[in-house]
SEVEX-964678 format. One record per residue (C-alpha): residue in three letters; x, y, z; residue number from 1. Coordinates in nm, 3 decimals, always signed. Layout:
BEGIN
site resn=ALA&px=X&py=Y&pz=Z&resi=NUM
...
# end
This chain:
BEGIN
site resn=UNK&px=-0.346&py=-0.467&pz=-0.537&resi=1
site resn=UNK&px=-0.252&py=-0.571&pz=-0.858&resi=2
site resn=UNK&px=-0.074&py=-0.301&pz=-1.073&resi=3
site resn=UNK&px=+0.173&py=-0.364&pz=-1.399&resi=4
site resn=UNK&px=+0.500&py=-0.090&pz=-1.550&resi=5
site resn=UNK&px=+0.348&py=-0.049&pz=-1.862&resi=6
site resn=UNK&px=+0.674&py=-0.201&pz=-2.074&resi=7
site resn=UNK&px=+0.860&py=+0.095&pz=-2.300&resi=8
site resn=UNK&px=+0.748&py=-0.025&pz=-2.672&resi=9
site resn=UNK&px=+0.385&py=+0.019&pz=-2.494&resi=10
site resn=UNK&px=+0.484&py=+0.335&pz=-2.305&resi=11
site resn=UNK&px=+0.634&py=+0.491&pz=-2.589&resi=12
site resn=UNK&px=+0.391&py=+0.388&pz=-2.795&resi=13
site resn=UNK&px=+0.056&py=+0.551&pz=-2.606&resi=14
site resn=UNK&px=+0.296&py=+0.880&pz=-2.586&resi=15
site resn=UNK&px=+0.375&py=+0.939&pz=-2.960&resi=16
site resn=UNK&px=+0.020&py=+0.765&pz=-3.102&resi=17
site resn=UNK&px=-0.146&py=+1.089&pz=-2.934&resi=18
site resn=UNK&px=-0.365&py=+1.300&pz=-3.222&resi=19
site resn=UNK&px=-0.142&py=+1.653&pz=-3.165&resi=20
site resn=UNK&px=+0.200&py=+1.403&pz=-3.179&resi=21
site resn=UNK&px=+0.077&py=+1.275&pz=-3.525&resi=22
site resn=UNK&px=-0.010&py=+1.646&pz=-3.608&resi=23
site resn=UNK&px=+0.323&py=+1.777&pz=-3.530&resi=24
site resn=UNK&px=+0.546&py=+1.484&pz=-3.735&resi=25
site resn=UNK&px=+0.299&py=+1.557&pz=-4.043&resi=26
site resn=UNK&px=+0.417&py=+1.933&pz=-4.037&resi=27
site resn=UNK&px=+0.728&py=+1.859&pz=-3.989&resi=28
site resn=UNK&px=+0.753&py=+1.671&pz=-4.275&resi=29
site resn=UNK&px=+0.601&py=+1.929&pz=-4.456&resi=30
site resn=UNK&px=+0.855&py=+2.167&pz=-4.327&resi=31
site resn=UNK&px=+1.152&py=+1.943&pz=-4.458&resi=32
site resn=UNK&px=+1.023&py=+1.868&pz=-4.789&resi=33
site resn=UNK&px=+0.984&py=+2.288&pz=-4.854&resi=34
site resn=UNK&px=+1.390&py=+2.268&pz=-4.687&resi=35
site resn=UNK&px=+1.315&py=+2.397&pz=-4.382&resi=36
site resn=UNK&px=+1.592&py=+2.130&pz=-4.242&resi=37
site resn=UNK&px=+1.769&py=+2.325&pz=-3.957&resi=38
site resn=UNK&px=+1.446&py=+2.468&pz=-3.771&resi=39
site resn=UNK&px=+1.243&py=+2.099&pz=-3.862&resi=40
site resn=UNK&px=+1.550&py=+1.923&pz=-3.745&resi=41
site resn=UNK&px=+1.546&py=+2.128&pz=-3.462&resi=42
site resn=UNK&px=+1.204&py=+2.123&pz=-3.328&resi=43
site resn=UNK&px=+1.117&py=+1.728&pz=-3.418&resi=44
site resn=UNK&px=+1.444&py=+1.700&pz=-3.186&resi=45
site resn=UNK&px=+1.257&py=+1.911&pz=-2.900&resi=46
site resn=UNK&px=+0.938&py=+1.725&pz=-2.948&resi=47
site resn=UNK&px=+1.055&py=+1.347&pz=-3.006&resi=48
site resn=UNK&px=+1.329&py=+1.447&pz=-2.618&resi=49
site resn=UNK&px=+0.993&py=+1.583&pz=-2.479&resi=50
site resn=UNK&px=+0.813&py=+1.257&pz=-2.534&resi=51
site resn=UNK&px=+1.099&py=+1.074&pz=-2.424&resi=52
site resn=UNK&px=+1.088&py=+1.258&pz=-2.121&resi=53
site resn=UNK&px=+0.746&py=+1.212&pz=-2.031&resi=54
site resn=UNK&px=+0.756&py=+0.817&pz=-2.084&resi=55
site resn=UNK&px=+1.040&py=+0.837&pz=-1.858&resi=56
site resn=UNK&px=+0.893&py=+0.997&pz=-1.585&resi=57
site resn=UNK&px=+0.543&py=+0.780&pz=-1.629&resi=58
site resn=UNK&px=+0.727&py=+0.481&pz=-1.597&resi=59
site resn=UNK&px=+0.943&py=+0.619&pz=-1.305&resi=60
site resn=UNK&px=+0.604&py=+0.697&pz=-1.152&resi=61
site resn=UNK&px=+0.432&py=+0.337&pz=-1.201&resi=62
site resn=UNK&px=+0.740&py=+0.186&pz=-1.070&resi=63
site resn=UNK&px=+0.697&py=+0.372&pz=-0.714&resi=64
site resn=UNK&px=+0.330&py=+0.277&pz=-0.765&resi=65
site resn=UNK&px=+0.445&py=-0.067&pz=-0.828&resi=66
site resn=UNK&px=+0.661&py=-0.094&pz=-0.506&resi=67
site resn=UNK&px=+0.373&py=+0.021&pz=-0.321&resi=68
site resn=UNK&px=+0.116&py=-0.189&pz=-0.409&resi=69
site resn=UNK&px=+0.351&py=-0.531&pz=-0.463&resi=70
site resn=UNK&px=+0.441&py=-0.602&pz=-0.097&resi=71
site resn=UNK&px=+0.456&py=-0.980&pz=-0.052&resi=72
site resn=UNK&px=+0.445&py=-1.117&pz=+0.303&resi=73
site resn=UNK&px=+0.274&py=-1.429&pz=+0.492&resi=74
site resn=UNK&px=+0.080&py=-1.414&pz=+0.800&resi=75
site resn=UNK&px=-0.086&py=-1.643&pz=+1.043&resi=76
site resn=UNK&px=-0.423&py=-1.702&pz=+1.022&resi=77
site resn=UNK&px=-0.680&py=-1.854&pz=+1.260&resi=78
site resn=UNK&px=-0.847&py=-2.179&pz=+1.086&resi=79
site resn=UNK&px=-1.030&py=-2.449&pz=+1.209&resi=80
site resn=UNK&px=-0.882&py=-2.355&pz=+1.597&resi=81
site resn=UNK&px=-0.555&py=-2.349&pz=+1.474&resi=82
site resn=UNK&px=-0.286&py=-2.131&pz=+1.332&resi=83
site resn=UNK&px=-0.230&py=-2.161&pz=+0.979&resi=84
site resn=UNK&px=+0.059&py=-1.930&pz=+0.740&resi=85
site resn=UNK&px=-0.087&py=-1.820&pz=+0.436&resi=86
site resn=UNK&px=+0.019&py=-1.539&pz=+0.180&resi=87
site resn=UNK&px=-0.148&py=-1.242&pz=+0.245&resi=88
site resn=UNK&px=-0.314&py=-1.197&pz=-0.087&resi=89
site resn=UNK&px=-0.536&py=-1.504&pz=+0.019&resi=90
site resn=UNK&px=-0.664&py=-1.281&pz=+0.325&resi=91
site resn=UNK&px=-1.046&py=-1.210&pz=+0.308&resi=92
site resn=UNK&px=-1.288&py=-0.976&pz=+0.549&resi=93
site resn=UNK&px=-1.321&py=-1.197&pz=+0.850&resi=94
site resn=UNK&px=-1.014&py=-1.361&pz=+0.885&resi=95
site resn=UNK&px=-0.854&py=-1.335&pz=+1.235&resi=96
site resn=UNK&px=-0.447&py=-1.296&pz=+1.232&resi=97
site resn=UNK&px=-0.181&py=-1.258&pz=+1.464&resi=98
site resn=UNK&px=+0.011&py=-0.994&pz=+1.451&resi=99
site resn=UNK&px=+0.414&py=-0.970&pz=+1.434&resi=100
site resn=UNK&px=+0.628&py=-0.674&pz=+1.537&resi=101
site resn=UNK&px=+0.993&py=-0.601&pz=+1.400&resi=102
site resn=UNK&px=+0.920&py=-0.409&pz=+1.114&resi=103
site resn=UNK&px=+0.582&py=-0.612&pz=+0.985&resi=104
site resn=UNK&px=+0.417&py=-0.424&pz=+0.675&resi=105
site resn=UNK&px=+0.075&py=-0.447&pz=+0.714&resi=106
site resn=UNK&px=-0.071&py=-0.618&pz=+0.432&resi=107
site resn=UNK&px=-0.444&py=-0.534&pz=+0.515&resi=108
site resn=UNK&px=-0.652&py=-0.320&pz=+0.719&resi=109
site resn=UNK&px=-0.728&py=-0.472&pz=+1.026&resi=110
site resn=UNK&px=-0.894&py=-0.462&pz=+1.340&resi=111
site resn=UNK&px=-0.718&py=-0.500&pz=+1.699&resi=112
site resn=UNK&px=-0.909&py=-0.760&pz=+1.905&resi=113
site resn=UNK&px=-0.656&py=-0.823&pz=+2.153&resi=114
site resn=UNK&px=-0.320&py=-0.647&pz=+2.298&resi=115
site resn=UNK&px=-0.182&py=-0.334&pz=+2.173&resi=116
site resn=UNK&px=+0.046&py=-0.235&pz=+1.869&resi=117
site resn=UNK&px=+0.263&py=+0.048&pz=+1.777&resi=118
site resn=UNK&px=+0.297&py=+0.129&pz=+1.399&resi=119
site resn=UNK&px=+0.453&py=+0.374&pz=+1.161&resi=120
site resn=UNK&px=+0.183&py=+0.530&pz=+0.953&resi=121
site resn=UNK&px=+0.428&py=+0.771&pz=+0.765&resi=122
site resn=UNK&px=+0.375&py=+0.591&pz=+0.477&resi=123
site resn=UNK&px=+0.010&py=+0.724&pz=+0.455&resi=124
site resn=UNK&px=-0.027&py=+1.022&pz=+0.658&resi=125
site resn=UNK&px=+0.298&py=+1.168&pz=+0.680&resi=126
site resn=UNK&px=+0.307&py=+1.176&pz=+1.041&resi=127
site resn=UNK&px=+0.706&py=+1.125&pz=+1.180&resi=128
site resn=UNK&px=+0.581&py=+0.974&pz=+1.541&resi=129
site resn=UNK&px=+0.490&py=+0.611&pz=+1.637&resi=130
site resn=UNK&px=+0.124&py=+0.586&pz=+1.701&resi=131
site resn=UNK&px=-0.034&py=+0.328&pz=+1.947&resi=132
site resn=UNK&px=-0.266&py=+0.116&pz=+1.844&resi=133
site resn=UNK&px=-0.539&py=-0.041&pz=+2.090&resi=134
site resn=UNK&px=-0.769&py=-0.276&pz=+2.089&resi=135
site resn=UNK&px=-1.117&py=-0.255&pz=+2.008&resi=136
site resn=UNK&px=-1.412&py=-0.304&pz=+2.274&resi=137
site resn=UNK&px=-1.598&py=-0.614&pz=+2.259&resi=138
site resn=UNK&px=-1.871&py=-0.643&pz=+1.953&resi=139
site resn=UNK&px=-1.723&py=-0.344&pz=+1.788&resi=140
site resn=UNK&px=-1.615&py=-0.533&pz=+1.487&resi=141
site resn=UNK&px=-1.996&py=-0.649&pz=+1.405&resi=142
site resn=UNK&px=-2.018&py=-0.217&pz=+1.340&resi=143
site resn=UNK&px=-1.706&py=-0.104&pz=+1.183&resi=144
site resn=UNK&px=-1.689&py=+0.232&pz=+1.070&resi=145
site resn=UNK&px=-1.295&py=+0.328&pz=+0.962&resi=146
site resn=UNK&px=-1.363&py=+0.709&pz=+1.102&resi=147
site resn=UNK&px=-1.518&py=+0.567&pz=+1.452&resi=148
site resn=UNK&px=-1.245&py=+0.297&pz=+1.512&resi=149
site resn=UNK&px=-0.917&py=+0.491&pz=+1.382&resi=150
site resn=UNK&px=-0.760&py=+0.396&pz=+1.688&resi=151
site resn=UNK&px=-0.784&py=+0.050&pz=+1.710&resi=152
site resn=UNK&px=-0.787&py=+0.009&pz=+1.323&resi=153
site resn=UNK&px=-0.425&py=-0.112&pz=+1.172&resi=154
site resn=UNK&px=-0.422&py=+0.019&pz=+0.830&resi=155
site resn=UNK&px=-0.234&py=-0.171&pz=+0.517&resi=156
site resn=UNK&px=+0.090&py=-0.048&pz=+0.443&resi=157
site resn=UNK&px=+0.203&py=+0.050&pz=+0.749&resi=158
site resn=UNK&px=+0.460&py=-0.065&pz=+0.967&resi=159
site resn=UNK&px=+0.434&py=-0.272&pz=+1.278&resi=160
site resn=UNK&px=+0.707&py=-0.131&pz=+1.545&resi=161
site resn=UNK&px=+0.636&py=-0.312&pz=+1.835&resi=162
site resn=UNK&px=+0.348&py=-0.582&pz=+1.972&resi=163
site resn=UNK&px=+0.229&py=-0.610&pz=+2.332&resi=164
site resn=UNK&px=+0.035&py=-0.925&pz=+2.378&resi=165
site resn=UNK&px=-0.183&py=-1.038&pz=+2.677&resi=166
site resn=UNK&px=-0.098&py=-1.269&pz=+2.961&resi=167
site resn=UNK&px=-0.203&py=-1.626&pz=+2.849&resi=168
site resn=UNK&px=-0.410&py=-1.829&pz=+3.127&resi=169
site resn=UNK&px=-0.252&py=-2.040&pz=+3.396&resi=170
site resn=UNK&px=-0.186&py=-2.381&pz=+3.305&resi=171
site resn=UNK&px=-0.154&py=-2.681&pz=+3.519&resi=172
site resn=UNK&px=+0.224&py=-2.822&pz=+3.504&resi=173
site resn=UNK&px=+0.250&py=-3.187&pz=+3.515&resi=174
site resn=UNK&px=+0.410&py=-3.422&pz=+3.790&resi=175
site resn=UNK&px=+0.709&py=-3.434&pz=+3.556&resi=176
site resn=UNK&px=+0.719&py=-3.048&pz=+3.542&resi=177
site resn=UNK&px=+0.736&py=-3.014&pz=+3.878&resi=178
site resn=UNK&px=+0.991&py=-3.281&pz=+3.910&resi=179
site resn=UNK&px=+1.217&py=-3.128&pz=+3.645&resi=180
site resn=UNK&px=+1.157&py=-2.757&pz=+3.726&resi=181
site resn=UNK&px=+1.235&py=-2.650&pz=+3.400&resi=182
site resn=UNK&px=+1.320&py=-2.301&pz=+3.406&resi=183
site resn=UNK&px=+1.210&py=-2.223&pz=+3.013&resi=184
site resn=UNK&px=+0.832&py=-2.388&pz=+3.113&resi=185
site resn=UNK&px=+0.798&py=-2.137&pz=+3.360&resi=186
site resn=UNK&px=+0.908&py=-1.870&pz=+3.177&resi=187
site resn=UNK&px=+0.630&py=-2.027&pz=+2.855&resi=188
site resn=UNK&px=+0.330&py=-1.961&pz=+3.140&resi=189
site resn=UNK&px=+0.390&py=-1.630&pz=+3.170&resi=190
site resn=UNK&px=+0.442&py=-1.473&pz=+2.836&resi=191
site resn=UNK&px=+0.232&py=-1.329&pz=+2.643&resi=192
site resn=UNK&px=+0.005&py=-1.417&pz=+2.370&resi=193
site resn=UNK&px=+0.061&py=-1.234&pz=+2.014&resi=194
site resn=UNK&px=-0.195&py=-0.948&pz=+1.977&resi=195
site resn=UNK&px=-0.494&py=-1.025&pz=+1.742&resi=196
site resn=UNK&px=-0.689&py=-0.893&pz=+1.470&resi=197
site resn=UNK&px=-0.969&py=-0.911&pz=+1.245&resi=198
site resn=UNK&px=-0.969&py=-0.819&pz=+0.867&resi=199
site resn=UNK&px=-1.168&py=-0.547&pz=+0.792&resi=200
site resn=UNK&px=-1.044&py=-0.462&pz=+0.422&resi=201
site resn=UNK&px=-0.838&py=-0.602&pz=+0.145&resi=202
site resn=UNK&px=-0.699&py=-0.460&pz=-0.171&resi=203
site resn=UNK&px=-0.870&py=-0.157&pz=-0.328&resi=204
site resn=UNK&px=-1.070&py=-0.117&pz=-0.012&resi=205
site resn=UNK&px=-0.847&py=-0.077&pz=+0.235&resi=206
site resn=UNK&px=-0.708&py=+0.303&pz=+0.316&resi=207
site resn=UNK&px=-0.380&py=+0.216&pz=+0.110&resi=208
site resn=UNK&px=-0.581&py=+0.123&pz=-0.190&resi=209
site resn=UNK&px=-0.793&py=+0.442&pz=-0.185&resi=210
site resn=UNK&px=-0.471&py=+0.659&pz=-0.118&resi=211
site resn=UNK&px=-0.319&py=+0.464&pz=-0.486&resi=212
site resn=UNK&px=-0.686&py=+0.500&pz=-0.618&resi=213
site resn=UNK&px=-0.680&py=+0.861&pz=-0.585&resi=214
site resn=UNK&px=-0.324&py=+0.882&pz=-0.734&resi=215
site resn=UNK&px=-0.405&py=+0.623&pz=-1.050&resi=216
site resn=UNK&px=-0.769&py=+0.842&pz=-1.107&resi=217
site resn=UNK&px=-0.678&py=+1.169&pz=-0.935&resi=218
site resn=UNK&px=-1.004&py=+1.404&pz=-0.977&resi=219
site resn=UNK&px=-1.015&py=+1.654&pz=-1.235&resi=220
site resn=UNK&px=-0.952&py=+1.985&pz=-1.098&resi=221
site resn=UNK&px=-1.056&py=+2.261&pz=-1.399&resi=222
site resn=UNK&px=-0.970&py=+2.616&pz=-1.360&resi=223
site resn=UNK&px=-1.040&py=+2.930&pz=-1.553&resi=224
site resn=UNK&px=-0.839&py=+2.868&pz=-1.807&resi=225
site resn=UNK&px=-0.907&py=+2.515&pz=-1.871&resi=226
site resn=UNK&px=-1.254&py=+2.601&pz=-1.972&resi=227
site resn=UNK&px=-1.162&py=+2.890&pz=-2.215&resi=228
site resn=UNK&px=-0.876&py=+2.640&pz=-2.382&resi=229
site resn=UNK&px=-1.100&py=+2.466&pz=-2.607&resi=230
site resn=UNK&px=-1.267&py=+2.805&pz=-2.697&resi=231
site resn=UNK&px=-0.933&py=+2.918&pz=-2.851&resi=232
site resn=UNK&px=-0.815&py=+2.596&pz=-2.963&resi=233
site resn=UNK&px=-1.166&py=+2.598&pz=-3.162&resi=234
site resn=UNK&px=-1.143&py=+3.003&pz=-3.289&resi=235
site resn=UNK&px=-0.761&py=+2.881&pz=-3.438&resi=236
site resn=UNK&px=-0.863&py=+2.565&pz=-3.615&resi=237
site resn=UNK&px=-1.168&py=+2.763&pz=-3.745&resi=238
site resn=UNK&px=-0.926&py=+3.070&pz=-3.881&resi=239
site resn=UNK&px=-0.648&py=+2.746&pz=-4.001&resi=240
site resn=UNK&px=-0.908&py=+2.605&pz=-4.189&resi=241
site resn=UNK&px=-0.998&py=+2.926&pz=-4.378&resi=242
site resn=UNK&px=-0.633&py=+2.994&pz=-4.439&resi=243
site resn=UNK&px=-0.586&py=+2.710&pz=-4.589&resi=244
site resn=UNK&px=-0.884&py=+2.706&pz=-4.787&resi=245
site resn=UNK&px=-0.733&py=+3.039&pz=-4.932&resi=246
site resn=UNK&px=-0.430&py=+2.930&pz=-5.021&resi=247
site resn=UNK&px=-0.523&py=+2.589&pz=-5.229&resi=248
site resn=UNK&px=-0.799&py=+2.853&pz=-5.384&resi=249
site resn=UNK&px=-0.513&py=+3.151&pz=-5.474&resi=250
site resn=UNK&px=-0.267&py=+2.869&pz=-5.632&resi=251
site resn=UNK&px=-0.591&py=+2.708&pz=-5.794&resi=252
site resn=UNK&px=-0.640&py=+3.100&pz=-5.940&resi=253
site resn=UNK&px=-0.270&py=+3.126&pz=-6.102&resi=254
site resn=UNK&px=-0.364&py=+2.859&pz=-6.351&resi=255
site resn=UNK&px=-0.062&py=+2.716&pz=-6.287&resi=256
site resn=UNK&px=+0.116&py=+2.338&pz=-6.318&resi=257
site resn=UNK&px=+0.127&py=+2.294&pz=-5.968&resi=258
site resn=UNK&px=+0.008&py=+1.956&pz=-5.878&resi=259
site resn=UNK&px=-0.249&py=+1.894&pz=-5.583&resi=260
site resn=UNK&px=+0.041&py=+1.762&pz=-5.335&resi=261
site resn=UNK&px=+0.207&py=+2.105&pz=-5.392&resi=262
site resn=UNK&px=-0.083&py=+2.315&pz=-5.304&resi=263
site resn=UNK&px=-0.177&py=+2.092&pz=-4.964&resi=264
site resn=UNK&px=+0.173&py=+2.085&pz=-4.903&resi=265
site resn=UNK&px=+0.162&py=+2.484&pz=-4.914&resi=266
site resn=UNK&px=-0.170&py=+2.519&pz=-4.730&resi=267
site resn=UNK&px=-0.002&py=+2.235&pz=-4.441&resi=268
site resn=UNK&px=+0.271&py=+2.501&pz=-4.442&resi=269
site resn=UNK&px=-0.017&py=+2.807&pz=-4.354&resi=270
site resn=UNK&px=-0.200&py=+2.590&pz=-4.093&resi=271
site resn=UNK&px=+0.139&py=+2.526&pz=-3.939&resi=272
site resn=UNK&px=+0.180&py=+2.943&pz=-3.864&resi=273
site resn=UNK&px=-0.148&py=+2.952&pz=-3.725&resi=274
site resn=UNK&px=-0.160&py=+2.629&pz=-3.548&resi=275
site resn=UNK&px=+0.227&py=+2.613&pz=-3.394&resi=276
site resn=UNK&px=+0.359&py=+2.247&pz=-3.355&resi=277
site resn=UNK&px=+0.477&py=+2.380&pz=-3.051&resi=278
site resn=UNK&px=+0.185&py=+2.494&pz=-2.921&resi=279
site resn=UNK&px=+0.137&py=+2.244&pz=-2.653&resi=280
site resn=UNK&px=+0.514&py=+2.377&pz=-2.490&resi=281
site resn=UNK&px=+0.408&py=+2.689&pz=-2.534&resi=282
site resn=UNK&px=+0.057&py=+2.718&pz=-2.320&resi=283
site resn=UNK&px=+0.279&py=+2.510&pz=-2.048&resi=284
# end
């Protein structure tokens, strides 16, 4: 699953390019050109170590992300009636592979054809205890439904504890076998084959992806309160505007010198009691 740390210029960048970021340094310049330096100083302090923050933790956050989804292993792959190693992100739907044990991450979900497994599925349900995996009845790949086949279904990301293979078939030992009884020969006939399986999902598809999926485009859960936000938000821009419509008109009515920076500057300064630069703090 591809997935890239956004690098800090970019990072920082996204954070402090947002439209209430901009809003907030543009009052706070406004607030050090009337010499409002301590409480300007302050609060453009608070708001630059709060953006700071947040890249921090965003990139802390794609970087877990990133371990998860940049596991790099090889496996063994059945081609042309023989075993070939390729790296995993050349597996497909249909491949056949043999499985390893000793700690094996799982680079895709997979079906068991053969032999049994036992794998460590903290990583995507939680759940402390070993589970065994067996092997699917004959045909049941051509039907594969994730739900129906849970239990014979190795899922990517997981870890492979421990393999149980089947006995391979008797084979006939030569003349020269026999002759030289070779102990190690013997012991070849009767071990067992490497358990099997079929790919069933790669990448995005497989239960990892959706589980990284779901945390990269989580759903949008809106309360109460989220729908009557814009309703305020929309009520205080409307009453900023008309304050500061009053106060350009009121310096207009002095007939005074005072340039056109000087009254925006003073109605900036209104909005900026109406609309708080710290507004977004504050409804947190």
């Amino acid at each position: 699953i591809p997935f890239k740390v956004d690098p800090p210029g970019k990072a920082l960048a996204a954070e402090f390019c947002a439209p209430f970021y901009l809003y907030q340094f543009q009052l706070y310049m406004v607030w050090f050109w009337f010499s409002y330096l301590v409480v300007a100083a302050a609060l453009s302090l608070v708001v630059v170590l709060a953006g700071v923050t947040n890249v921090s933790i965003t990139r802390s956050n794609q970087r877990a992300i990133a371990r998860l989804t940049g596991i790099a292993t090889e496996c063994d792959v059945l081609c042309a009636n023989a075993w070939r190693t390729v790296d995993a992100s050349n597996l497909v739907p249909g491949d056949v592979v043999r499985l390893k044990g000793n700690g094996w991450v799982l680079p895709a979900d997979l079906l068991l054809l053969s032999g049994s497994a036992i794998v460590n599925e903290s990583s995507l349900t939680g759940e402390a205890m070993p589970v065994r995996k067996a092997k699917a009845p004959v045909g049941e790949h051509a039907a594969y439904d994730q739900q129906r086949h849970a239990r014979h279904t190795l899922f990517s990301g997981t870890t492979v504890l421990q393999i149980t293979g089947e006995k391979a078939k008797p084979r006939v030992r030569s003349v020269a076998r026999e002759q030289i009884g070779s102990e190690a020969e013997a012991e070849a006939e009767a071990e067992a084959e490497a358990p099997t399986a079929i790919v069933v999902g790669t990448g995005i598809s497989t239960g990892k992806g959706g589980l990284i999926a779901s945390i990269l485009y989580p759903v949008r859960m809106v309360f109460k309160y989220d729908e009557e936000l814009p309703i305020v938000l929309l009520i205080l821009i409307t009453y900023a505007a008309v304050c500061f419509l009053l106060t350009i008109r009121l310096i207009a009515s002095n007939k005074s010198t005072t340039d056109f920076f000087t009254m925006f500057a003073y109605g900036a300064f209104t909005i900026s009691q109406v609309l708080n630069p710290l507004l977004p703090v504050a409804l947190v």
